[in-house]
C-alpha positions as CSV (number, residue, x, y, z in Angstrom):
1,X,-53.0,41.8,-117.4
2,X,-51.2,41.4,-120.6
3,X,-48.1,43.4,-119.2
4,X,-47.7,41.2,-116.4
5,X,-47.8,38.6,-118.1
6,X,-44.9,39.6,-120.8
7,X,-43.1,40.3,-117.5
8,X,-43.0,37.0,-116.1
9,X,-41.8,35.8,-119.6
10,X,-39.1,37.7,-119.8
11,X,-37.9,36.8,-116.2
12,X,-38.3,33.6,-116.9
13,X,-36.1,34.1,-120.0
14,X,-33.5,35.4,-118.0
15,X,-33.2,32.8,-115.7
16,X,-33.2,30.3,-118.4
17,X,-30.4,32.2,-120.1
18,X,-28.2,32.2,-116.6
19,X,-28.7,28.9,-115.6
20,X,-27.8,28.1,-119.7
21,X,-25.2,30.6,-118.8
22,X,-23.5,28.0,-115.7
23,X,-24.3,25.1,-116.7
24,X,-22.2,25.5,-119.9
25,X,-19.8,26.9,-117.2
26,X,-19.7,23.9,-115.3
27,X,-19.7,21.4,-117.7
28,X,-17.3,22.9,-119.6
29,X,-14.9,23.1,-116.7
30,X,-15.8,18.6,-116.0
31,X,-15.4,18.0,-120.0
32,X,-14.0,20.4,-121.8
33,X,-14.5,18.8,-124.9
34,X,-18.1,19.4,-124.4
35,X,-17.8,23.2,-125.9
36,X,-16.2,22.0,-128.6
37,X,-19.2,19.7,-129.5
38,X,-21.6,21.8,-129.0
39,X,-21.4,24.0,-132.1
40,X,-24.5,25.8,-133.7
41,X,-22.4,26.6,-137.1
């Protein structure tokens, strides 16, 4: 039971890293300022 559960949490990561992933993508391509902003320094 366990396992399945670690396995819908790492899916789940991975579509929460893609759509991260494009939106970034996206955005960046409408503002490109936006990248610039969004440092984690």
């Amino acid at each position: 039971c366990l396992h399945k559960v670690l396995e819908y949490v790492n899916e789940a990561k991975g579509f929460v890293k893609s759509l991260d992933l494009d939106f970034r993508k996206i955005v960046s391509q409408d503002y490109p300022s936006f990248h610039e902003t969004d440092r984690h320094d």
